[in-house]
C-alpha positions as CSV (number, residue, x, y, z in Angstrom):
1,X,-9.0,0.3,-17.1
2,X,-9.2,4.1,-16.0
3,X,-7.9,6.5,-18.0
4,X,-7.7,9.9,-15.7
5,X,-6.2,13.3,-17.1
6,X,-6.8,16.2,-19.2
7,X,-7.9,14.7,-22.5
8,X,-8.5,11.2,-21.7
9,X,-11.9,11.5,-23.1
10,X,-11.0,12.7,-26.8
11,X,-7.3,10.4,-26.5
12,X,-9.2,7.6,-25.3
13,X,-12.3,7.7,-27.8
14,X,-10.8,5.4,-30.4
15,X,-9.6,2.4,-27.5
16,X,-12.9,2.9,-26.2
17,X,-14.5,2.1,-29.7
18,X,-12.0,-0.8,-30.7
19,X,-12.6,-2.3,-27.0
20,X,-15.6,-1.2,-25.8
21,X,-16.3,-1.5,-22.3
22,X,-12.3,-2.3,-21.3
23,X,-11.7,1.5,-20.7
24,X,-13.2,3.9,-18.6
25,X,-12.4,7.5,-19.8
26,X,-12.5,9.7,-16.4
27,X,-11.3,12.8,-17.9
28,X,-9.5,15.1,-15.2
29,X,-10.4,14.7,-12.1
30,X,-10.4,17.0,-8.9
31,X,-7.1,16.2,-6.5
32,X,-9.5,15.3,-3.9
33,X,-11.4,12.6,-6.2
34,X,-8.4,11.2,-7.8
35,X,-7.3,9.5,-4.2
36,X,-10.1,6.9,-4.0
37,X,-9.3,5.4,-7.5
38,X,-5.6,5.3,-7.0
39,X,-6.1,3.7,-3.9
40,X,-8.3,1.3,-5.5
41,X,-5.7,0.9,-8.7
42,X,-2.6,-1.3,-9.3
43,X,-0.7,0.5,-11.8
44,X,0.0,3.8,-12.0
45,X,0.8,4.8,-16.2
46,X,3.0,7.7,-16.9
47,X,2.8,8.4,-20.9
48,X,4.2,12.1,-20.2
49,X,7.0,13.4,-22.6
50,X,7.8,15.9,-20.4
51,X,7.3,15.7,-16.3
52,X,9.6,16.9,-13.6
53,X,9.2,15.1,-10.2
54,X,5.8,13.8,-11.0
55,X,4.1,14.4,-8.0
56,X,1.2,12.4,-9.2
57,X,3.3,9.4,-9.3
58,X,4.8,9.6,-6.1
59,X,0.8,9.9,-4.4
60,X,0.2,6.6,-6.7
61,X,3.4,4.6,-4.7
62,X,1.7,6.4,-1.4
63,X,-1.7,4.3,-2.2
64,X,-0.3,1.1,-3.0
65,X,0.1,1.5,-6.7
66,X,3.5,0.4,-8.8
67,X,4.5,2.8,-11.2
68,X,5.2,2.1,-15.3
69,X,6.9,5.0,-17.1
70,X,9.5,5.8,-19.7
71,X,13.2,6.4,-19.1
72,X,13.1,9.8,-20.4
73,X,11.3,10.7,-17.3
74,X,13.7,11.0,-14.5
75,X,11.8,10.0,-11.5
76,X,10.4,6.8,-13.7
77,X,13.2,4.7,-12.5
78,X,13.5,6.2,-8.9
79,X,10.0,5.5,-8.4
80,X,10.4,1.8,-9.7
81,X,13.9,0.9,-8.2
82,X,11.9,-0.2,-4.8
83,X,10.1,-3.4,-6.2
84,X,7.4,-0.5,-7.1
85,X,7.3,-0.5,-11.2
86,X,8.8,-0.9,-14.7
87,X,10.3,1.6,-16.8
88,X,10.2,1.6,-20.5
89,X,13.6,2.2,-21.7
90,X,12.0,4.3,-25.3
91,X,8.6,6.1,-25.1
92,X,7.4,4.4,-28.0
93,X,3.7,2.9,-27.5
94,X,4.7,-0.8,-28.2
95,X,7.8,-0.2,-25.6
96,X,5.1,1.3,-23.3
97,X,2.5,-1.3,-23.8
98,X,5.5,-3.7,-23.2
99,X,6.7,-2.2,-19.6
100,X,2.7,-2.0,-18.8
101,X,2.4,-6.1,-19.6
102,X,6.1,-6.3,-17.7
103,X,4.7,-4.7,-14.7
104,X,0.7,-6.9,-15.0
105,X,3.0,-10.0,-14.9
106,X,5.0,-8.9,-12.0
107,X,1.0,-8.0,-10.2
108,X,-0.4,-11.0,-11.2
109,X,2.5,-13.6,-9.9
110,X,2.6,-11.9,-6.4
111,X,6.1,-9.6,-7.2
112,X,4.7,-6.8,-6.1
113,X,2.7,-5.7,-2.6
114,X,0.4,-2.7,-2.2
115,X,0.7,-2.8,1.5
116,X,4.6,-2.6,1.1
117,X,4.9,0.0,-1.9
118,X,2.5,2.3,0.4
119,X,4.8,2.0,3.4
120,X,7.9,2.3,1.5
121,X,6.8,5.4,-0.6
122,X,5.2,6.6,2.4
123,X,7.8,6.7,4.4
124,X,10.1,8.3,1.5
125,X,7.7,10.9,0.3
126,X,4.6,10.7,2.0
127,X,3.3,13.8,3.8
128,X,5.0,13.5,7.0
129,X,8.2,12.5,5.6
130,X,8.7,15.7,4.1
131,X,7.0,17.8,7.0
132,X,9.7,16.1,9.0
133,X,12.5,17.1,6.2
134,X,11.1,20.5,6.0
135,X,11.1,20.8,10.0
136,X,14.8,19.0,9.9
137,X,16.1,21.9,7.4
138,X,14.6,24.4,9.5
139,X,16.2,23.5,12.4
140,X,19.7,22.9,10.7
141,X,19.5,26.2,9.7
142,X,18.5,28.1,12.6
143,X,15.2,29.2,10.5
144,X,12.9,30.4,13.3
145,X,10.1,31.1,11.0
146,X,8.6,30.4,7.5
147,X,7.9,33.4,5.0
């Protein structure tokens, strides 16, 4: 498993003791490195306390990855309510760890589809989806240009 983010490396250092060689510690990684290993992943783990759209997650759905966060995160359930993840309903690690084997399950019995998470986020979020909103609001309201 990678772990990817600021402080994955001093977070991670006791999994990566107690089961060595299961985790991968990537430490934060540059926006334009972090697409190839989502598009490579299954599962995209949110263990934030605190996130507001979680932009992040939303480029995960866009490569093919399901999502598995907490409740407490509004987005969590919009971003799994299209056959596309699991939500923990309490951020609690054993609840976590329990969405995260929920969501495994669901990968491993043929529940869930890259190809159609990526076309289904993609068309909801991806980049031209909200060029074409942003062009659609523009034009609603008679902006002629952007400042």
């Amino acid at each position: 498993m990678k772990v990817v983010g600021k402080g994955a490396e001093v977070e991670g250092k006791a999994l990566s003791q107690e089961y060595p060689g299961r985790f991968l510690m990537m430490g934060r990684l540059e926006h334009c490195d972090l697409k190839g290993h989502l598009q490579t992943a299954k599962i995209y783990l949110l263990p934030s306390h605190s996130e507001t759209f979680n932009i992040a997650g939303a480029e995960a759905l866009c490569c093919g990855c399901s999502v598995v966060g907490p409740a407490q995160i509004p987005s969590s359930a919009f971003f799994a309510g299209q056959a596309s993840g699991t939500i923990s309903y309490l951020r609690s690690p054993v609840h976590m760890a329990d969405a995260l084997e929920a969501e495994i399950y669901e990968w491993d019995t043929g529940q869930r589809c890259d190809r159609h998470i990526s076309d289904t986020w993609g068309a909801l979020v991806g980049k031209h989806a909200i060029a074409r909103r942003y062009l659609e609001f523009a034009t609603t309201h008679r902006i002629n240009r952007f400042c």
